[in-house]
N, C-alpha and C positions, 0 to 999 in steps of 0.2 A: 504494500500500500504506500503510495505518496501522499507526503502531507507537506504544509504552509507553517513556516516556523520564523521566526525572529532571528535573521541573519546579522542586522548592523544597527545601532540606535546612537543619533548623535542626544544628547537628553538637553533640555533646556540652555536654545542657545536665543539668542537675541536678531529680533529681523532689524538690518541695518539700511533695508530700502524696498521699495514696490513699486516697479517699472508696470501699469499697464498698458501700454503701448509699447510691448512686445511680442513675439510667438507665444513664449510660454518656458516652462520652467524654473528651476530652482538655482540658482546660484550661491554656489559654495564657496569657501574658501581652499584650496588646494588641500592645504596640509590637514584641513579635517576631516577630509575627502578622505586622502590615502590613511589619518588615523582609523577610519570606521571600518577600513575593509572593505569601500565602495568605491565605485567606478564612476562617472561621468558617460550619461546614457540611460546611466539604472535607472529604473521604476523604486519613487520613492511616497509614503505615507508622508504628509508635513498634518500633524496636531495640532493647534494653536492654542494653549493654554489658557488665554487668554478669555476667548470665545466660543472654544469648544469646538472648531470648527475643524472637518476632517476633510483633506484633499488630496490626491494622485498626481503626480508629476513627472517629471525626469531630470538628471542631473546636470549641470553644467560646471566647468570649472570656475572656480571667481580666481581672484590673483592670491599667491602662499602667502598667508603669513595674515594678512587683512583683515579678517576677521569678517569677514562679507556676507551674507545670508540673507540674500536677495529673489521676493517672491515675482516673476514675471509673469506677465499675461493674464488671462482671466483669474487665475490662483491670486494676483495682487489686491482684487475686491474680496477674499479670505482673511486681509490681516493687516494691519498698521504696523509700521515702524515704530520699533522699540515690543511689539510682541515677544510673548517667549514661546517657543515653538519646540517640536521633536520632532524630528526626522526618521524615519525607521526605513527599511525593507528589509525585506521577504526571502526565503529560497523554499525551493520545491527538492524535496531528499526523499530518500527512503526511512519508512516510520524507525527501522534499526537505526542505521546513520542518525536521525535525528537525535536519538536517546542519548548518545552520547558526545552531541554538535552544540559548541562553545559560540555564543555568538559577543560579536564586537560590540562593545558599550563602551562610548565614550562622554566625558563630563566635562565640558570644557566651564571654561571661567563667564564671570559678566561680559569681558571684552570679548568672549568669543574664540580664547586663546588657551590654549593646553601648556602651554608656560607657566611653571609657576614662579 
């Protein structure tokens, strides 16, 4: 059997801007891209803590280090600047595999930055 399980979770980070006049997407910051175990492309859950609001997307890169977390396109009417949001995806495994599949959670800071 395949199942739906928690692959990568960026946890409460800060939206730094909302471009709606763009295609769409999420813009990350590089480096908390590569901390989460995620890709640029992935299919991502963004939560808005704020408002409760749950939305589908994909990723993009923002520039390293920046701290950037930017909601584009229709996704930007989900969330205001300065929201605290989580990030999440998904992977599809076998129910075995899953039982003993570690997934990536990371905690970054207010600014957004895994520096401490």
């Amino acid at each position: 059997m395949i199942i739906e399980v928690l692959k990568s979770k960026i946890h409460r980070v800060t939206v730094t801007d909302c471009e709606l006049n763009y295609i769409g997407s999420i813009t990350i910051d590089e480096s908390l891209i590569e901390a989460a175990n995620m890709i640029v492309g992935e299919k991502v859950q963004v939560v808005n803590i704020n408002n409760g609001e749950r939305l589908e997307t994909y990723i993009i890169k923002g520039k390293r280090d920046s701290g950037e977390i930017t909601l584009n396109g229709p996704a930007a009417r989900k969330v205001q600047k300065g929201d605290k949001v989580i990030i999440i995806s998904y992977a599809r495994m076998n129910i075995n595999d899953a039982k003993s599949f570690k997934p990536t959670l990371i905690f970054p800071d207010q600014n957004n930055s895994l520096k401490s």
